[in-house]
C-alpha positions in Angstrom: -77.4 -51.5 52.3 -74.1 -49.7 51.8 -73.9 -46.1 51.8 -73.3 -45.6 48.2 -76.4 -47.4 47.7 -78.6 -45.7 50.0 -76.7 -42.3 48.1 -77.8 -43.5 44.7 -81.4 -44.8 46.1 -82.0 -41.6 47.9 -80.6 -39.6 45.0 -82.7 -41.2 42.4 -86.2 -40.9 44.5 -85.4 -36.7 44.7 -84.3 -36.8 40.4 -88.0 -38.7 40.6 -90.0 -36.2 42.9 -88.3 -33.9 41.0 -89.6 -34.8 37.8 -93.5 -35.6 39.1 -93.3 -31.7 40.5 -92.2 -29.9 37.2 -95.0 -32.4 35.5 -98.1 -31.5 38.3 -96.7 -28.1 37.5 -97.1 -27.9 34.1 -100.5 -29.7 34.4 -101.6 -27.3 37.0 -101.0 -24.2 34.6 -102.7 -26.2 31.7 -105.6 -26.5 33.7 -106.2 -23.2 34.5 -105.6 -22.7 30.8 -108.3 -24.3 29.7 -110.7 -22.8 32.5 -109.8 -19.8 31.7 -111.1 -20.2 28.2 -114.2 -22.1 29.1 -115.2 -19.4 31.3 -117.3 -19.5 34.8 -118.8 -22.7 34.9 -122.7 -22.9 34.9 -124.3 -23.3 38.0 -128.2 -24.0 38.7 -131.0 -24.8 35.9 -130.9 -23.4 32.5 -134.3 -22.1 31.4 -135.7 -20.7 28.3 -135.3 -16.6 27.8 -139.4 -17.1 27.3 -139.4 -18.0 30.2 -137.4 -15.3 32.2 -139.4 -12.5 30.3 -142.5 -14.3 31.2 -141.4 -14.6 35.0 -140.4 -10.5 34.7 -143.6 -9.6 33.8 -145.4 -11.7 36.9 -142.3 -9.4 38.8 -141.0 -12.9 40.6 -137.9 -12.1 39.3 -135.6 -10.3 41.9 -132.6 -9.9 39.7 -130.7 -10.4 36.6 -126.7 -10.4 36.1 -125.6 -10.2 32.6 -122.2 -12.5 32.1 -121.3 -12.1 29.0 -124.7 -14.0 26.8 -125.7 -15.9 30.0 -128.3 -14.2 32.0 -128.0 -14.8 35.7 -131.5 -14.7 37.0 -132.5 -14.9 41.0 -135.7 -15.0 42.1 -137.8 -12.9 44.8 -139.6 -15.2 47.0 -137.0 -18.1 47.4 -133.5 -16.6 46.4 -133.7 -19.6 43.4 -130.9 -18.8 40.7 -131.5 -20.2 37.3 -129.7 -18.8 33.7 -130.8 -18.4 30.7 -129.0 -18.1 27.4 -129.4 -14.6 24.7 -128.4 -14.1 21.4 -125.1 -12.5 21.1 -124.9 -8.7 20.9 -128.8 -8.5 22.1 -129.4 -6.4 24.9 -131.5 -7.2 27.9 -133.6 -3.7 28.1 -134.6 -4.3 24.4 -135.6 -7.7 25.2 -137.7 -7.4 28.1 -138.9 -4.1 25.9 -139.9 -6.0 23.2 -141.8 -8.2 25.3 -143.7 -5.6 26.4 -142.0 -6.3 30.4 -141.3 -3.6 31.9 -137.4 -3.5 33.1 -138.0 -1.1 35.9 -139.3 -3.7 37.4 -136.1 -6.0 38.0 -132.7 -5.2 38.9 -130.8 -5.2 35.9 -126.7 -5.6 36.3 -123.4 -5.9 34.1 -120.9 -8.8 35.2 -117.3 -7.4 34.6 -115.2 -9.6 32.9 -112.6 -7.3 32.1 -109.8 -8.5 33.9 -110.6 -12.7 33.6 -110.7 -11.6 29.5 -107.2 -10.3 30.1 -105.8 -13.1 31.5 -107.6 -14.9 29.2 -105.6 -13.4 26.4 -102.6 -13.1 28.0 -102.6 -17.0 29.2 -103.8 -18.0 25.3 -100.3 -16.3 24.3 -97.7 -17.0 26.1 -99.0 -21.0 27.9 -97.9 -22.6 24.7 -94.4 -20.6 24.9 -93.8 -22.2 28.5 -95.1 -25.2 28.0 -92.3 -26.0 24.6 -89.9 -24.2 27.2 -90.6 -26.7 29.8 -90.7 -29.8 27.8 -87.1 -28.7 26.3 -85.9 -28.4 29.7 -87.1 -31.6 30.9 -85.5 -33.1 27.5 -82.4 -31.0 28.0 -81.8 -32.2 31.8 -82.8 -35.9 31.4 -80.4 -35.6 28.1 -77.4 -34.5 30.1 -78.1 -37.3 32.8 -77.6 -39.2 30.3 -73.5 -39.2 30.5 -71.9 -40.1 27.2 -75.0 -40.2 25.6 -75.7 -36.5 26.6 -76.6 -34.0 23.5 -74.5 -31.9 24.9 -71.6 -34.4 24.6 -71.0 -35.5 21.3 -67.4 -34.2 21.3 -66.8 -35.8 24.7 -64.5 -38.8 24.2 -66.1 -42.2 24.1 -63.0 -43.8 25.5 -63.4 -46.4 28.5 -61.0 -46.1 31.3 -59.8 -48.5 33.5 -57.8 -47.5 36.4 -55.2 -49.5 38.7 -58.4 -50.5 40.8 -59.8 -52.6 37.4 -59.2 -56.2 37.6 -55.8 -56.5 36.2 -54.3 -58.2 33.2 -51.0 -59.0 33.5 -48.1 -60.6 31.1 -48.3 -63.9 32.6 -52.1 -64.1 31.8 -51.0 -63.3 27.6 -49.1 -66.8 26.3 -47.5 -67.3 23.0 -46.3 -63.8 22.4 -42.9 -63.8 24.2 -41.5 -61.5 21.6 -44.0 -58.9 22.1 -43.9 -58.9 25.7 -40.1 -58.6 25.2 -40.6 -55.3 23.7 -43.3 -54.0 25.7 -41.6 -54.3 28.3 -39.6 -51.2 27.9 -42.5 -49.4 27.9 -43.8 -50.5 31.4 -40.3 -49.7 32.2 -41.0 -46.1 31.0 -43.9 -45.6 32.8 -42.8 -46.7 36.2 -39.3 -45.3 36.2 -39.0 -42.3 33.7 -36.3 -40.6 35.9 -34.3 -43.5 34.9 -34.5 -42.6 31.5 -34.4 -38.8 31.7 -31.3 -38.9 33.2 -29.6 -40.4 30.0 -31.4 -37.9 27.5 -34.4 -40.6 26.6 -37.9 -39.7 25.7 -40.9 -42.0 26.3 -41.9 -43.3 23.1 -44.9 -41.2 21.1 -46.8 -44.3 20.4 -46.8 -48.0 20.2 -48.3 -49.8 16.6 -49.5 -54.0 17.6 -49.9 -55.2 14.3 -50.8 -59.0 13.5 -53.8 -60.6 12.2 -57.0 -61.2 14.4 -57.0 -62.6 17.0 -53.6 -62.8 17.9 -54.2 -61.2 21.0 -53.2 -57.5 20.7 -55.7 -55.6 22.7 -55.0 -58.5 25.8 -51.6 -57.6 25.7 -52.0 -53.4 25.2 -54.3 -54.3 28.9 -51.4 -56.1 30.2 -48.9 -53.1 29.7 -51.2 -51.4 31.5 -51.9 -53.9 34.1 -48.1 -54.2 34.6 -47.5 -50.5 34.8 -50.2 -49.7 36.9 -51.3 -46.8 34.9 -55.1 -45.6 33.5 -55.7 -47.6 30.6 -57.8 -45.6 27.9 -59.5 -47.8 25.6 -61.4 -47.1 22.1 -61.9 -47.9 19.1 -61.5 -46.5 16.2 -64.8 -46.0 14.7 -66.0 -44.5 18.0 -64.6 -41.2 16.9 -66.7 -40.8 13.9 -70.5 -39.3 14.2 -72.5 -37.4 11.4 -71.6 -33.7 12.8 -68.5 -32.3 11.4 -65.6 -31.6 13.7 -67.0 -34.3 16.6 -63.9 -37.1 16.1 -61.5 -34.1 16.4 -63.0 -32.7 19.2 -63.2 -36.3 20.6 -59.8 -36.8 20.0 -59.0 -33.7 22.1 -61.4 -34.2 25.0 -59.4 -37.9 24.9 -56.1 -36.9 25.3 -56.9 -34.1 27.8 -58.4 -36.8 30.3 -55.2 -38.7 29.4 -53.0 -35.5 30.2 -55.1 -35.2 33.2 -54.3 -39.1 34.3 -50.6 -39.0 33.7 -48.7 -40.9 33.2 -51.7 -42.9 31.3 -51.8 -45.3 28.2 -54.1 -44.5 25.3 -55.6 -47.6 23.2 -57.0 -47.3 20.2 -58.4 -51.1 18.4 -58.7 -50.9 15.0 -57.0 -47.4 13.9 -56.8 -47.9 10.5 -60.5 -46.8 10.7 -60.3 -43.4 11.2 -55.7 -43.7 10.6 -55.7 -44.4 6.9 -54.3 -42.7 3.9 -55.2 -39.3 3.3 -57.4 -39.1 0.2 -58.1 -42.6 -0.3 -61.3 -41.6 -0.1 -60.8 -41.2 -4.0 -62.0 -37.7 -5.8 -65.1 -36.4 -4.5 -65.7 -39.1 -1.9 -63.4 -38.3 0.7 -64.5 -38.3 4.5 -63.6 -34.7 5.7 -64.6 -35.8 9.0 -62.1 -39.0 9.2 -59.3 -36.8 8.1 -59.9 -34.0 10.5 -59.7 -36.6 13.1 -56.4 -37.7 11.6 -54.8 -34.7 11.5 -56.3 -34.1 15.4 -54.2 -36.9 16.4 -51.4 -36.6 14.8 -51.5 -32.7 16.3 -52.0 -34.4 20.0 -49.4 -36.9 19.3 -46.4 -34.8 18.1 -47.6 -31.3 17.6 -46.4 -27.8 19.4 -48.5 -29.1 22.7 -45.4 -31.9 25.0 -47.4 -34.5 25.4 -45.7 -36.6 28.2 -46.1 -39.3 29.7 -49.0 -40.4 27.7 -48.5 -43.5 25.4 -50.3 -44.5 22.4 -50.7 -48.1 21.9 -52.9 -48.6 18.3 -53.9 -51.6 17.1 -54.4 -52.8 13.2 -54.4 -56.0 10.8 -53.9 -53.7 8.0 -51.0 -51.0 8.5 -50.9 -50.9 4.5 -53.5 -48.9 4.7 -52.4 -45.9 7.4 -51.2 -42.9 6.3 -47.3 -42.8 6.6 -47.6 -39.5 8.7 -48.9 -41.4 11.3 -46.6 -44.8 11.5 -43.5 -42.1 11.2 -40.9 -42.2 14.2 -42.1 -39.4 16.8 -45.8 -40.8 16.7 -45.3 -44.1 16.7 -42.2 -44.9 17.5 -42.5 -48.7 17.8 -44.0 -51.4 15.9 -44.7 -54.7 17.5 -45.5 -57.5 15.0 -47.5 -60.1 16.1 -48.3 -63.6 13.5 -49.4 -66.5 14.4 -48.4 -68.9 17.3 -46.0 -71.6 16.9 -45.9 -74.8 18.6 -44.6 -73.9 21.6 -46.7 -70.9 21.8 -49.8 -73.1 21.3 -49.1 -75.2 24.2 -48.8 -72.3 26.5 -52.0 -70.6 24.9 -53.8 -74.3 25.9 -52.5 -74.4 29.1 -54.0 -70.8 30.1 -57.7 -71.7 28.6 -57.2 -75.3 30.0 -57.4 -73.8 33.7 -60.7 -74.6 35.0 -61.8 -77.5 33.0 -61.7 -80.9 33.9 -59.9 -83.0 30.8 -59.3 -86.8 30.7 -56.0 -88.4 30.5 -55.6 -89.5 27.1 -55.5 -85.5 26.2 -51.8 -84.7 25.0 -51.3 -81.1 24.6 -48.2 -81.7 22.6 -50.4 -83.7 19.8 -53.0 -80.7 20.6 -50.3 -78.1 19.2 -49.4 -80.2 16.2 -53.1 -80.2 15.7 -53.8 -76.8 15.3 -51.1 -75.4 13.2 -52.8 -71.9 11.8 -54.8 -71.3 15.0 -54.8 -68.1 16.5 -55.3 -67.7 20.1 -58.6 -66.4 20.0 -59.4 -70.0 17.7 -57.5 -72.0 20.6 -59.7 -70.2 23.3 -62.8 -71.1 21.1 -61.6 -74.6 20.3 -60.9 -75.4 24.1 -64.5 -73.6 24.8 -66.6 -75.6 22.2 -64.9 -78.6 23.5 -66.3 -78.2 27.0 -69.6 -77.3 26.0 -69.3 -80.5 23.2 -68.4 -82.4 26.4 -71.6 -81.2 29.1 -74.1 -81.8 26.0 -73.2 -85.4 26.1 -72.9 -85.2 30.5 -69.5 -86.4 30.5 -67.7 -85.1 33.4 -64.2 -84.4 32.0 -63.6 -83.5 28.4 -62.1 -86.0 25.8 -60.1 -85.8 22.8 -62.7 -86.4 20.4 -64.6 -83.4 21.7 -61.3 -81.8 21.4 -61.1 -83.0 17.3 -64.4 -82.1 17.4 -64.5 -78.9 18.5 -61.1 -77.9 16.5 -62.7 -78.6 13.0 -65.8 -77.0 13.6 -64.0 -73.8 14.6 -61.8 -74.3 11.3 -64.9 -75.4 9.2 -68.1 -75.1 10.9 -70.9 -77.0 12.5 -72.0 -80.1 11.1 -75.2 -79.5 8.9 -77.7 -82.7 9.0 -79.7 -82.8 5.8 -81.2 -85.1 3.8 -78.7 -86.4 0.7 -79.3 -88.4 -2.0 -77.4 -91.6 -2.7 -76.4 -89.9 -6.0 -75.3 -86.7 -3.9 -73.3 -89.2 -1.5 -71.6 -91.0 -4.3 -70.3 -87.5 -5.7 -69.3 -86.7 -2.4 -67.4 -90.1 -1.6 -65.2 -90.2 -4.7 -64.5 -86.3 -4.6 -63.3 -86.2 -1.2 -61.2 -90.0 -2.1 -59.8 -88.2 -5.4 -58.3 -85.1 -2.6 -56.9 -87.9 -0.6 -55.6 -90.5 -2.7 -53.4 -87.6 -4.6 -52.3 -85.9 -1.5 -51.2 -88.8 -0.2 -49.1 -90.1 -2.9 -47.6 -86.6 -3.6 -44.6 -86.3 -1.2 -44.1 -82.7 -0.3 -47.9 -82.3 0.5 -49.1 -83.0 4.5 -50.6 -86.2 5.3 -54.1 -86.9 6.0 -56.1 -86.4 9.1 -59.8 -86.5 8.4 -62.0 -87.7 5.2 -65.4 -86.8 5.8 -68.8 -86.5 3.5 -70.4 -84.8 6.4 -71.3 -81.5 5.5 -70.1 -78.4 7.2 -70.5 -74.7 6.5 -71.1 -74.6 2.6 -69.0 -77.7 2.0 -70.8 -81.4 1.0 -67.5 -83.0 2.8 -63.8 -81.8 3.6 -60.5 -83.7 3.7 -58.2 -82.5 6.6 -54.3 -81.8 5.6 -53.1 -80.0 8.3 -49.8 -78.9 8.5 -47.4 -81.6 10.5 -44.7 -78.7 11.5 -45.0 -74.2 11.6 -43.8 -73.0 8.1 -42.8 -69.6 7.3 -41.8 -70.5 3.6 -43.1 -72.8 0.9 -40.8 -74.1 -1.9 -42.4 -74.3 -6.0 -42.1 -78.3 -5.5 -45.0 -78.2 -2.3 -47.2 -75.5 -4.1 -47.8 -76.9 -7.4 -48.5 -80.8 -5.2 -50.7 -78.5 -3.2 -52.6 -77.3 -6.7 -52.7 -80.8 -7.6 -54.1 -82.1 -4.6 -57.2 -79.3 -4.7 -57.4 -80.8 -8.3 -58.0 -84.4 -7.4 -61.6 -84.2 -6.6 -62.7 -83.1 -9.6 -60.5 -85.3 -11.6 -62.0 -88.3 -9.5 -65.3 -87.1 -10.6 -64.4 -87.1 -14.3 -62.2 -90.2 -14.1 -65.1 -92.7 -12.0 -68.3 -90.8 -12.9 -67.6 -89.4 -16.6 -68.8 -86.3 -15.2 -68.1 -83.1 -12.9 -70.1 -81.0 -10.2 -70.2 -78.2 -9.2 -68.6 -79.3 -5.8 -65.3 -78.3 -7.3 -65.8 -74.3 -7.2 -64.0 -73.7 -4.1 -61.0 -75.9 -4.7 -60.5 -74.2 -8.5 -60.8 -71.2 -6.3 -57.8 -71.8 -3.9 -55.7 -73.4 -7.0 -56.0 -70.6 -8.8 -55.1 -68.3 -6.2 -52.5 -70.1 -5.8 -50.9 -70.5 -9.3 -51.8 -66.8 -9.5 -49.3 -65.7 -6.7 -46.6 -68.2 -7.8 -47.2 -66.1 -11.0 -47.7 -62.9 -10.4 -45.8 -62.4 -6.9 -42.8 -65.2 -6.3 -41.2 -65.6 -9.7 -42.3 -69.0 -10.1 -43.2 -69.7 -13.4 -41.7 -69.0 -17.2 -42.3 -65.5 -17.2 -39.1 -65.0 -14.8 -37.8 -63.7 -11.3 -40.5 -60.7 -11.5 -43.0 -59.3 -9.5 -46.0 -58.2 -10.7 -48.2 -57.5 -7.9 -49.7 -54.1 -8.2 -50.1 -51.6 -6.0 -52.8 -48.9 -5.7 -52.5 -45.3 -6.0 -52.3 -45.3 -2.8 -49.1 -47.4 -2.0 -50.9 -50.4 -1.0 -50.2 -53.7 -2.5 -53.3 -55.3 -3.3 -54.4 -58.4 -3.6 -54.1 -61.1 -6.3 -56.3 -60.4 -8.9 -58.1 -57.6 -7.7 -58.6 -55.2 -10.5 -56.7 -52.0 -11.1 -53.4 -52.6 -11.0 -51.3 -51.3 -13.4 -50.4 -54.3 -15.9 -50.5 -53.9 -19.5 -53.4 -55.9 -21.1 -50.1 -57.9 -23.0 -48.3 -59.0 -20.1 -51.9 -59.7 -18.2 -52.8 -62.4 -20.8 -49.0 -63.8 -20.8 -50.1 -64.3 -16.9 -53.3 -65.5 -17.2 -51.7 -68.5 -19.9 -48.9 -69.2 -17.1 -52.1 -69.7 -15.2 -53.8 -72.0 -17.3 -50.6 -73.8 -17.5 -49.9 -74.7 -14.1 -53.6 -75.7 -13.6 -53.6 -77.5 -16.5 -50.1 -79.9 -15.4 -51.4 -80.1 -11.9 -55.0 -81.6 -13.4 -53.2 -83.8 -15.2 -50.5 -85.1 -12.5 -53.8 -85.5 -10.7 -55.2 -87.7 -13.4 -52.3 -89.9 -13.2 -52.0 -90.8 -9.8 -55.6 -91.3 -9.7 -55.2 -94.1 -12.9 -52.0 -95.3 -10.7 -54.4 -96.2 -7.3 -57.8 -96.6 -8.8 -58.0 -99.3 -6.9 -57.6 -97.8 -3.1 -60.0 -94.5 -4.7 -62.5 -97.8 -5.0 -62.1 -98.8 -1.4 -61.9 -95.3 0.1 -64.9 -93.9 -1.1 -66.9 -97.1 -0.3 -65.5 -97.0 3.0 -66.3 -93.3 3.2 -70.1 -94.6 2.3 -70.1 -96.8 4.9 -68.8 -94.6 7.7 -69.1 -90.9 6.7 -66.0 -90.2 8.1 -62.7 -91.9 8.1 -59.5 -90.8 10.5 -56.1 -91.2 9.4 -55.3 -94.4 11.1 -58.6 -95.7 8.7 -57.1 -94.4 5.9 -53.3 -95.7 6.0 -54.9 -98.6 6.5 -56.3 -98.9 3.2 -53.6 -97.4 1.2 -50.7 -98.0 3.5 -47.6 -95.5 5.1 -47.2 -92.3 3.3 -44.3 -92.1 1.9 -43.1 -88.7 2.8 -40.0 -86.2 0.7 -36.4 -86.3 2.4 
């Protein structure tokens, strides 16, 4: 045993003696309570006051000591001591006169119980006053053992800290965020050389804003800055600040960035900030959060207030910086923003080839056809994906992992697990031609991605899915590929209509994402007849919400004039559906009897069946 742990043993056995004396203690005093309040205890045979005045009168009685209403009677010839009980108030003279004994002829005496009566009275009082005192202490001390979970310290920071001795994260161990890194950088640079900088009239940078959707990696890389630059890292997240007592997120906030202070130079995280870093008053009238916005202003005090606050760095972290209140993101807080999106291809393969280490994988896995695989993944899905895959991979016992656990693992990160129920054929049917009609129309529409996966197998709250995934990164998409993308969603339920002379209910989620879609083309790009005009609205607040989310500020003319744009486009992409599916009725036949057979059809199935895709120049 090491001598921290024969400390920490050795401490914890005296915090236990300690605890088992104060308890024996109290137990000690409550005992002699309760004595004290019972009295003296009886001792020798109780016998009737009949029998006493009868034994006076024989004169074998020696002596009688009155305690109280016990009589205390000892006998002449053998020192015997027996009691007997009176009435209350009677008096022994009267009794033994009444009785016709004569009380000359027994020693008659008066215990005094005085004193035992005052203690009595005096323990009655003030024992239940010390024994509340002592269980509040015990409560008090085993509270503030406690450590962050102390009553005392609810405005004690709840930040984490990890010092240079933590294990470190570095930039090499963060992939597919070169960019970032780029500019992050700088601030390493800051903290290990700010001589450098002073010497040229440059200030450390307030504060640091990573924003990009989840999972995109911006608390790994806020750890690598501090990794790199061998600084305290402070880490916390937002909601941590707030409690139900008024004033405790400030005073956290002020406790945090003393220890920072303290630990300089130091690096302060904070995850999620738009938590307790949001507008001012969006609260709405009445049903603000006084609390949240006292903590706001705290920080924005600590971070640029009359106090120099030196060599500590804010790093904050957020998915939605519409939402923060513009004091905060202004230069002199946070000086920087970092924006972080999704990777692209070559940002995937390095994010594979980091979760990759450590698992054994066959040779037929390509990491390049792995990238093209997984356009949209972040690189908390690619860690995920490559994780399922191995566990896909030691359920079956294989010994290296293959690219079908790979495809396996990739769509049930994107979709879900599979869910085996029982189906009707009816159900199946349905299923077969709706996910054919997707298919069959997004492969005969040029501009739209060709297809990877037909399945009826359900996953999630889907019956079946059909896999278009993109073939390259995009970061624009032209009128021509969104209105093929509308009519694509549309081709299931026209294949319903068209084959079964009916429609299901299947269909809700694709009307869902075609809509959304013809929406936005609408109401945000400028694509339809209503002209080059944005009508996306924004709240009171200055943040742009989303499509079709009530309360913008549209007049109830122009909202039906969008709303029949709408209808249009869905209407031309249902029926450019239609027509393609009348076109290749014949390969929607043999694809959904295929998918019968199989469930599931890959791409190389399906181009087999209804040949190349013939794809726009």
């Amino acid at each position: 045993m090491t001598a921290n742990k024969r400390k920490l043993s050795s401490k914890k056995f005296l915090n236990l003696l300690k605890g088992f004396a104060v308890y024996a203690l109290i137990g000690f005093v409550a005992l002699l309570f309760f004595v004290s309040l019972s009295g003296t205890p009886d001792t020798g045979t109780e016998v009737p006051i009949s029998k006493v005045v009868s034994d006076v009168k024989s004169g074998k009685v020696d002596k009688i000591v009155v305690d109280g209403d016990k009589l205390d009677v000892t006998y002449k010839n053998n020192n015997k001591t027996v009691f007997a009980r009176k009435e209350s108030g009677e008096s022994v003279y009267q009794i033994l006169k009444d009785s016709n004994a004569d009380p000359s002829k027994v020693s008659i005496s008066v215990k005094d119980n005085t004193l035992s009566q005052a203690w009595a009275s005096l323990l009655s009082t003030l024992l239940p006053v010390i024994l509340m005192g002592g269980l509040l202490l015990l409560l008090f001390r085993h509270a503030g053992a406690s450590g962050a979970q102390s009553i005392f310290s609810f405005g004690q920071s709840r930040a984490r800290m990890f010092s240079k001795d933590s294990p470190q994260v570095k930039f090499n161990d963060v992939a597919g965020v070169d960019e970032a890194k780029k500019e992050l950088s700088e601030i390493v640079e800051f903290l290990k050389t700010p001589e450098k900088f002073k010497a040229l009239g440059a200030r450390t940078p307030k504060g640091v804003l990573l924003v990009g959707p989840a999972g995109v990696g911006k608390t790994m890389l806020a750890r690598a800055v501090a990794g790199e630059a061998g600084v305290p890292f402070f880490s916390i997240a937002g909601s941590e600040f707030m409690e139900m007592l008024v004033g405790v997120g400030a005073a956290r906030v002020r406790d945090m960035f003393a220890t920072a202070k303290k630990n300089a130079p130091s690096i302060i995280f904070i995850d999620e900030i738009e938590s307790i870093g949001r507008m001012r008053g969006m609260g709405g009238i009445g049903g603000g959060h006084d609390e949240r916005e006292q903590t706001l202003n705290q920080i924005l005090v600590e971070m640029d207030g009359f106090t120099p606050n030196d060599h500590v760095i804010v790093i904050g972290a957020t998915n939605r910086p519409d939402m923060l209140d513009p004091a905060l993101v202004r230069p002199g807080r946070f000086d920087r923003r970092v924006v972080l999106g999704l990777p692209d291809i070559e940002e995937r393969k390095s994010i594979i080839k980091i979760h990759m280490k450590g698992k054994p994988f066959t040779k037929e896995v390509d990491i390049d056809k792995l990238a093209r695989r997984t356009v949209g993944f972040s690189g908390a899905d690619l860690a995920n994906m490559l994780n399922e895959a191995a566990i896909l991979a030691a359920r079956e016992n294989k010994k290296a992992i293959e690219p079908v656990d790979l495809e396996e693992a990739a769509t049930k990160v994107k979709m879900g697990p599979q869910r085996k129920r029982m189906q009707t054929e009816e159900d199946r049917k349905l299923a077969a031609y709706h996910e054919a009609g997707h298919a069959i129309v997004g492969h005969f529409l040029p501009h739209v991605d060709p297809v990877h996966r037909i399945t009826i197998v359900a996953r999630g709250a889907s019956g079946g899915h059909t896999m278009f995934p993109p073939t390259a990164d995009r970061s624009n998409e032209s009128k021509t590929r969104l209105l093929e993308q509308i009519s694509t969603a549309m081709g299931g339920q026209a294949a319903e209509k068209l084959v079964l002379n009916d429609i299901s209910t299947g269909a809700a989620s694709d009307l869902e994402v075609a809509t959304s879609i013809a929406r936005s083309m609408v109401m945000e790009y400028g694509m339809s007849e209503l002209g080059p005009i944005s009508m996306r609205p924004k709240s009171m607040f200055g943040a742009w919400m989303r499509p079709g989310e009530e309360g913008g500020e549209i007049s109830s003319d122009m909202q039906s004039k969008v709303d029949e744009e709408v209808r249009k486009i869905l209407e031309h992409a249902y029926s450019n559906a239609t027509i393609i599916l009348k076109e290749h009725k014949g390969e929607l036949e043999k694809v959904a009897k295929d998918l019968l057979d199989k469930e599931t059809l890959e791409s190389e199935d399906f181009v087999a069946i209804v040949g190349k895709k013939v794809t726009a120049q």
